[in-house]
Each structure stands twice: as C-alpha cells, then as structure tokens.
VEXFIFI-514700 format. One record per residue (C-alpha): x, y, z. Coordinates in nm, 3 decimals. Example, Ala and Ser with C-alpha at 12.3 -4.5 7.8 and 13.67 -1.06 7.14 Angstrom:
2
1.230_-0.450_0.780;
1.367_-0.106_0.714;
//
This chain:
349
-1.109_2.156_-0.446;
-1.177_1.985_-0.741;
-1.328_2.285_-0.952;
-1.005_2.479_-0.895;
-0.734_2.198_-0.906;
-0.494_2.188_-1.202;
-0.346_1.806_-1.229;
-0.081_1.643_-1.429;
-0.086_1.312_-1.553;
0.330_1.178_-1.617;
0.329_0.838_-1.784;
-0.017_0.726_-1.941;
0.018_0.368_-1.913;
-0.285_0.148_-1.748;
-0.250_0.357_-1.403;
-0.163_0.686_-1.555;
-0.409_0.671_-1.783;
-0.702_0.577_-1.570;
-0.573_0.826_-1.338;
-0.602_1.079_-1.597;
-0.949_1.008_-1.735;
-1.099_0.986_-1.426;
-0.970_1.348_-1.329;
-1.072_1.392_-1.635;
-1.414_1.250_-1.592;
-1.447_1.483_-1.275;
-1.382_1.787_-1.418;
-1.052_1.866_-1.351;
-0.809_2.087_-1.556;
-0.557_1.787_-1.629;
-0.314_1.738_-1.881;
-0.111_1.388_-1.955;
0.250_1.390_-2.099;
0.396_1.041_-2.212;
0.727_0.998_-2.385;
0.570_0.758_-2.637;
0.486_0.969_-2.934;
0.159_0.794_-3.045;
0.038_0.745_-2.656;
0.044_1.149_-2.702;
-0.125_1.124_-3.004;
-0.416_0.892_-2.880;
-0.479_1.128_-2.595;
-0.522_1.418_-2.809;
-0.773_1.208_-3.006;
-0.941_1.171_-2.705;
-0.966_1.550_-2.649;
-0.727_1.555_-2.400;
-0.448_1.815_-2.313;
-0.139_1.574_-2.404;
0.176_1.848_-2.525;
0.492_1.762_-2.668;
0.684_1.918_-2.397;
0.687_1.760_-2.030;
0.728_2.088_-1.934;
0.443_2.240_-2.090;
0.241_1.939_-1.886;
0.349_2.010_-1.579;
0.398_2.370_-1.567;
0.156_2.603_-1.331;
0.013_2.244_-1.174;
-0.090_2.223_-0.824;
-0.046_1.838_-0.827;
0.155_1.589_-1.064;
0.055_1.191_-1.092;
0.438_1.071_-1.153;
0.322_0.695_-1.334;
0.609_0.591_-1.517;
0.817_0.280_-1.486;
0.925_0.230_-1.148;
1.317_0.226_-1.323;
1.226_0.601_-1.448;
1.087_0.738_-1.129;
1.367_0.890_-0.964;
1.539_1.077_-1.225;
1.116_1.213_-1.369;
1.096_1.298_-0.985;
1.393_1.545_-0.999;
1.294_1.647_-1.377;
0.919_1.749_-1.266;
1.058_1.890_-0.901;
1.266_2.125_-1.118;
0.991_2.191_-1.356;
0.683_2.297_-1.081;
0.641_2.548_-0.837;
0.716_2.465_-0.448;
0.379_2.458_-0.388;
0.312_2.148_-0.654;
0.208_1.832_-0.483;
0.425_1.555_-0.614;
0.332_1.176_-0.598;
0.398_0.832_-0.777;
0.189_0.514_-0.828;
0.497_0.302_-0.818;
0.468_-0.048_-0.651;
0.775_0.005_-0.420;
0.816_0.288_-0.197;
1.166_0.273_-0.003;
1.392_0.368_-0.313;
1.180_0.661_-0.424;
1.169_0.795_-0.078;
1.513_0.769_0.015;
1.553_0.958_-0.348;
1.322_1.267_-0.248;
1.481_1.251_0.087;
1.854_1.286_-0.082;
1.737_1.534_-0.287;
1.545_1.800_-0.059;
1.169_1.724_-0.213;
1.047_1.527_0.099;
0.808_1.827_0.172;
0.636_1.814_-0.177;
0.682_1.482_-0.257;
0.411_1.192_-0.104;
0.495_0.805_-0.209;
0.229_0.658_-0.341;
0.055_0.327_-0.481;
-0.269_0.230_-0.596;
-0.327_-0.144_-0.503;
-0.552_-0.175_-0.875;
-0.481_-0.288_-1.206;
-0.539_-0.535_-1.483;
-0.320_-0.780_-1.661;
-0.396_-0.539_-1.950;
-0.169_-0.248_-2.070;
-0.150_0.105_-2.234;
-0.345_0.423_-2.286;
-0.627_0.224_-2.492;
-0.657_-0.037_-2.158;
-0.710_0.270_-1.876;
-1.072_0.293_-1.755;
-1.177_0.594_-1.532;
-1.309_0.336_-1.257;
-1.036_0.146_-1.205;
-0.980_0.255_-0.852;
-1.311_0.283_-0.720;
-1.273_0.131_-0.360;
-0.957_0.040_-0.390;
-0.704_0.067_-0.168;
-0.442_0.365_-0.211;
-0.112_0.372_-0.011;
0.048_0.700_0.091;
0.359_0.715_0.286;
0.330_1.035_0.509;
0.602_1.249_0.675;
0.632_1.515_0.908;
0.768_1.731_0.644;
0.501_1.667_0.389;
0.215_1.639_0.662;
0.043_1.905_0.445;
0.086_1.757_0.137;
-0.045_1.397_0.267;
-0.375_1.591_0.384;
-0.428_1.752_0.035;
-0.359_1.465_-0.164;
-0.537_1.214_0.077;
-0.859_1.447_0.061;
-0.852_1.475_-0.339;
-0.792_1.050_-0.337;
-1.093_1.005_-0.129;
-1.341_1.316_-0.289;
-1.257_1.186_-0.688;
-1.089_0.820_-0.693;
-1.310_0.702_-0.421;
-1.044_0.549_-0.276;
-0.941_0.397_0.033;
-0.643_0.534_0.200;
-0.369_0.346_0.345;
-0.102_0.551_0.522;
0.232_0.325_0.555;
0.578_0.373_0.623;
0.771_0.328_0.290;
0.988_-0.031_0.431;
0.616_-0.183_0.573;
0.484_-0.081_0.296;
0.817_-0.306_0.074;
0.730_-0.566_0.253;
0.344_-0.570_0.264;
0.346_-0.546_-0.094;
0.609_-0.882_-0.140;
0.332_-1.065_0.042;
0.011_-0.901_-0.108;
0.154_-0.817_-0.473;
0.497_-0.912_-0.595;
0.520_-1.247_-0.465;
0.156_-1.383_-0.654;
0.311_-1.247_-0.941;
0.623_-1.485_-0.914;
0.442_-1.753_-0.813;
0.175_-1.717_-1.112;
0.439_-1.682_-1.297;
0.627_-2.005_-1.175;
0.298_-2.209_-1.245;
0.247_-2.098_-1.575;
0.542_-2.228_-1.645;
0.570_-2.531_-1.498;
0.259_-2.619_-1.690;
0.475_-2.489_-2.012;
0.763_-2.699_-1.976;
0.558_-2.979_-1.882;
0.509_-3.303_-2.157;
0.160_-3.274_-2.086;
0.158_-2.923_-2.184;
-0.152_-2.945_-2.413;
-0.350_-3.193_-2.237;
-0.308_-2.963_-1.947;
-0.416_-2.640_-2.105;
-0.779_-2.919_-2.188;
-0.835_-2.968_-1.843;
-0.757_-2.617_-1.728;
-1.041_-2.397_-1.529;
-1.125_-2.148_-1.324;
-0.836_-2.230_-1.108;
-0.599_-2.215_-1.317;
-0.711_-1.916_-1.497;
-0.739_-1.739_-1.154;
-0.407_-1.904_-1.010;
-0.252_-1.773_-1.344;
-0.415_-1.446_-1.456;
-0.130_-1.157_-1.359;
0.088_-1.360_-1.570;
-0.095_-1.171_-1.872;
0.122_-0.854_-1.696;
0.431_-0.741_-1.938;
0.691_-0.903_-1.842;
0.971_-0.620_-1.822;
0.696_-0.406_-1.598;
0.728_-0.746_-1.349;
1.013_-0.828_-1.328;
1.085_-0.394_-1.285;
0.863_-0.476_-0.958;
1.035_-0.770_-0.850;
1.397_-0.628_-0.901;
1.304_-0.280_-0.659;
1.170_-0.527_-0.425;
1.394_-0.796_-0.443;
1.525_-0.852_-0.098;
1.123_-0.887_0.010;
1.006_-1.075_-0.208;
1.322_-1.302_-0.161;
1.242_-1.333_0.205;
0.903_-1.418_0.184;
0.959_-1.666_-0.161;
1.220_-1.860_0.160;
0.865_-1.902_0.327;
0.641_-2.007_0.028;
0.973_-2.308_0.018;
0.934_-2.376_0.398;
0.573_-2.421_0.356;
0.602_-2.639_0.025;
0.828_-2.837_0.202;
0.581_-2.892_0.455;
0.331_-2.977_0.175;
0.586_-3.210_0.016;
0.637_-3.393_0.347;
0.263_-3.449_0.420;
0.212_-3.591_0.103;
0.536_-3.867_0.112;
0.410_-3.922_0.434;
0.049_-3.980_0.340;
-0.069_-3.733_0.668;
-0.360_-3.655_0.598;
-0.411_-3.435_0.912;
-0.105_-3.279_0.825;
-0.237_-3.165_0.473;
-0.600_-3.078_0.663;
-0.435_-2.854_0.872;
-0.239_-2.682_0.651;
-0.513_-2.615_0.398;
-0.746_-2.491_0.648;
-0.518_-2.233_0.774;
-0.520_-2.110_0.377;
-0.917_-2.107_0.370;
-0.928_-1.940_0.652;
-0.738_-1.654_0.541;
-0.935_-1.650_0.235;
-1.243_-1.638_0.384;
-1.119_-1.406_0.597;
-1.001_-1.204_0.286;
-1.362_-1.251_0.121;
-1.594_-1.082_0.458;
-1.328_-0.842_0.556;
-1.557_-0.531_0.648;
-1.421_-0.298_0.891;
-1.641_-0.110_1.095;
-1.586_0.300_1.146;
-1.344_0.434_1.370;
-1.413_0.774_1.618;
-1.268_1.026_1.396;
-0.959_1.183_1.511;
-0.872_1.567_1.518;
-0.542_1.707_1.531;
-0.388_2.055_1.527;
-0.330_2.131_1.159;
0.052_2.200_1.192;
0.247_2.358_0.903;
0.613_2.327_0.743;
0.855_2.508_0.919;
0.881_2.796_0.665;
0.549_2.875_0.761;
0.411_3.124_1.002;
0.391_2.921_1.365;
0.622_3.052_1.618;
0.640_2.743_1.838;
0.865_2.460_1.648;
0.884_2.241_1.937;
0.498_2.211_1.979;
0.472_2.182_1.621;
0.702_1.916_1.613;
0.532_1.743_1.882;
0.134_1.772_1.734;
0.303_1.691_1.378;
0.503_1.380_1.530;
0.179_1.267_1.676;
-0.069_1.292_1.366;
0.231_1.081_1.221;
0.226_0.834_1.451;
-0.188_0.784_1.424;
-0.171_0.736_1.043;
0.114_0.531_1.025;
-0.054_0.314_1.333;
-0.362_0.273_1.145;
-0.222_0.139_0.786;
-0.008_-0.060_0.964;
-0.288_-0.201_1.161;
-0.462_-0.282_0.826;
-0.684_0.005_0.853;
-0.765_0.295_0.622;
-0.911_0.635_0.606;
-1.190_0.739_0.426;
-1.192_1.102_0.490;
-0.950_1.377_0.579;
-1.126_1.726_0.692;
-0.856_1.990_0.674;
-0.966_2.349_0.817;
-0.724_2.680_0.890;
-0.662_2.543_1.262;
-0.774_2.141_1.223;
-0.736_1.845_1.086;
-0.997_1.541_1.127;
-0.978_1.167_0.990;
-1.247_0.931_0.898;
-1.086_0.612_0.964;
-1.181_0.220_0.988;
-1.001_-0.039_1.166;
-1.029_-0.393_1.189;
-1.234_-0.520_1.503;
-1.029_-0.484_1.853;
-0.785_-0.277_1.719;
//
C-alpha cells in the first residue's frame, strides 16, 4: 500500500505537519499545502512537495490529511471534495467530530469522507514543532459509516501499517463527548488554574514554590489560545455538561473541607487515584479477530442490497461496539471477499 499511495497533507501545523513527515519518513509520495506563505516555504526547504496551489496538492491523490483549524474544516472539506477524484479518501484530525460529519453528510461526501482525530500533540506549535513520531501508539479515532465502510478499512489499515497507531472506531456524538472528558475539559481546567495562580497576590511567591504538579496540572495551557478555545467553542455543549460535574464534585470537596471530614475527603481522593492508576496499567489483552464479508458501496457490482446492507450494518455495529467499549484495533486485513480485525478490549468485555 504504502509504495503506491499518493497522500496529501492540508494544513501543516503541529498535526499536519507530523502527519506529513512521517508519510514522508515512510516513503510515501506526499505533498503538504498550507495557506501560510512561509509554512510553504519552510517545507520546500525541507525538500518537500509544498505548491502554491491547493489544487496542485491535492490533485491525482488517493488520500488527503484535512488538518486545518477546526473553524476551516467544513468549507476545505467541500474545496478538496471538489478538487479530488471520487475515489480520494478524505479525512480530518479535528478534535470534534459531530459538526464535520453532519457537514459531509449535507453535502453528499459521507462515502469518501472518514472523521478523524489523533488523540497526540504538544503544547508546542507550527511546521518547525511537527516530529514524525508523534503518534506512535497513540490512539486514533475514526468515525465509520456504512457508506464509507470501504474507506474506514483503507484508511484504518494505512493508520496502523505507517503511524503505528491505535484505532478507535466511535460514533461522531460519543466521540463529542468522550473527548469533553478526556481532552477539552483538562484544557479548561488547566487553564482555570493557571489563572487563578495569575490573579492571585501571591502570584510570585507561588510561581517559587511551584513543581512538578503544577507544571503537569498546567502544561496544555502552553496550547495557543485561539486553537483552544476553537476546541472548546465546537464542543461547547460537552464540555459545558461535564464542567456542571467538575462544580458538583468541587462542591463536594468544598463541603468536606468546612466540615473537617476527613473520610469524606479520603474517599473522594481515592476514587481519583484509582482511576489514575487505573489509567497508568491499562493494558488490554487481544481480542479473537473478527471476519466479515467485505461489502461494497452501492454503486458497486453486488447484486444483493439487502444482504449487503445487513453484513455492512453488522461490521458497523462491531467497530462502533468496540471504541465505545474502550477498545481499539490494531489491524484491519482487507481481501477481494473479506475483511478481518485485530482488536483489543478491556478485560470482560
């Protein structure tokens, strides 16, 4: 796959551009387009294939990395859908998935297009901050469909074979609000904490004493601002209703403390350390793989719709099962007849 592919690279920021060098790195005929002049400029300094024209980037591609601001997404969607060949894989690396999929959905590119997010990054920014490993391991979200089945199995396969990634299959709202919990909201409260500390009187004396836990506690802060608060906007009713939660349980903090109950505060903070811990030795052990009839778009050559809508609907339900379970694949087989998953899942699932 990869010796053939021809990949696009749209928007060469921290994900784009690690995306892009570490096709790159593999051996893959890519080419980046940014709309930032100099970003161009630094990636032809690099030796890479950076034109002037987006549609000289994208043109003849089999797949296009869409990794602009999650503002620009829909309207570089429709611009690169009108610019590639039906055949093109389309996918993003924004961090919320509902609004871009209703968008492909309202605009016919469901089939081609596969929502997408890589859970990396770094508080850092720009072409000069990408690295090539930045997703080794990590976890990738893709938010299949029956229509873009195919596309999901081609993408997933090419995640797996040159990011090394670990593939989360999610439905676009559990993704939304998955990603408040995991993502947005740490941001916010980082961000909240930093602050706090910034307004205090004891501002300086503060930043003395500070260590590890504040660094960690405050360390996505470093972020751009307009690219968080971008995230938080797209995912504002989410991270709204899980911020009512972080209150409840502050509240409950608050309480314990007026009330000097101890237990109380015991309790609560060993609930927390559990889920870290549980966070630190998550290891899931390896699934059975599953096989499935490969099924194809309608426009395709299968004379039975209702069985392919029946095998298709049931592949769907499998992958969208498993992320949802908190498991991930690490392999998708796809043959002429067949497709076969490598999967993990957490213990008694």
């Amino acid at each position: 796959m990869v010796d053939s592919l021809r990949a696009a690279v749209v928007g060469t920021g921290l994900i784009g551009g690690s995306i892009l060098l570490r096709l790159r790195e593999r051996g893959v005929d890519v080419a980046g387009w940014d709309p930032d002049a100099a970003t161009r400029a630094e990636g032809r300094a690099r030796g890479i294939d950076f034109p002037d024209a987006l549609a000289d980037a994208v043109r003849d591609r089999d797949v296009v990395f869409l990794c602009g601001p999650l503002s620009s997404l829909p309207e570089t969607l429709r611009t690169v859908g009108r610019l590639t060949g039906t055949d093109c894989v389309l996918t993003d690396v924004g961090s919320t998935k509902g609004g871009i999929a209703a968008y492909a959905a309202g605009h016919g590119l469901t089939g081609r297009f596969v929502p997408g997010h890589p859970m990396a990054g770094t508080e850092r920014a720009g072409l000069t901050a990408a690295s090539p490993a930045l997703f080794d391991g990590a976890a990738w979200v893709l938010c299949p469909t029956t229509a873009g089945l195919d596309r999901f199995r081609t993408l997933a396969a090419l995640l797996v074979d040159v990011f090394g990634a670990r593939i989360v299959p999610l439905d676009p709202d559990a993704h939304d609000a998955a990603a408040a919990l995991a993502s947005h909201l740490p941001h916010l409260l980082a961000g909240a904490l930093a602050a706090t500390v910034a307004e205090a009187d004891l501002r300086d004396a503060a930043l003395g004493l500070a260590a590890g836990s504040f660094r960690d506690g405050t360390r996505v802060v470093g972020t751009p601002a307009a690219r968080t608060v971008d995230m938080l906007l797209n995912n504002r009713d989410q991270v709204l209703a899980q911020l009512d939660r972080v209150r409840g349980l502050l509240d409950r903090y608050a309480a314990a403390l007026r009330g000097g109950d101890a237990a109380a505060l015991v309790d609560l903070q060993q609930r927390a350390r559990g889920l870290r811990l549980a966070l630190l030795d998550r290891e899931l052990p390896a699934a059975a793989p599953r096989t499935f009839p490969r099924t194809l778009p309608p426009d395709d050559a299968e004379p039975d719709d209702a069985a392919r809508g029946a095998a298709a609907d049931g592949e769907l339900a499998y992958l969208l099962s498993l992320g949802a379970a908190g498991g991930y694949l690490t392999g998708c087989a796809v043959t002429d007849a067949t497709v076969t998953y490598a999967a993990h899942l957490p213990r008694g699932c």
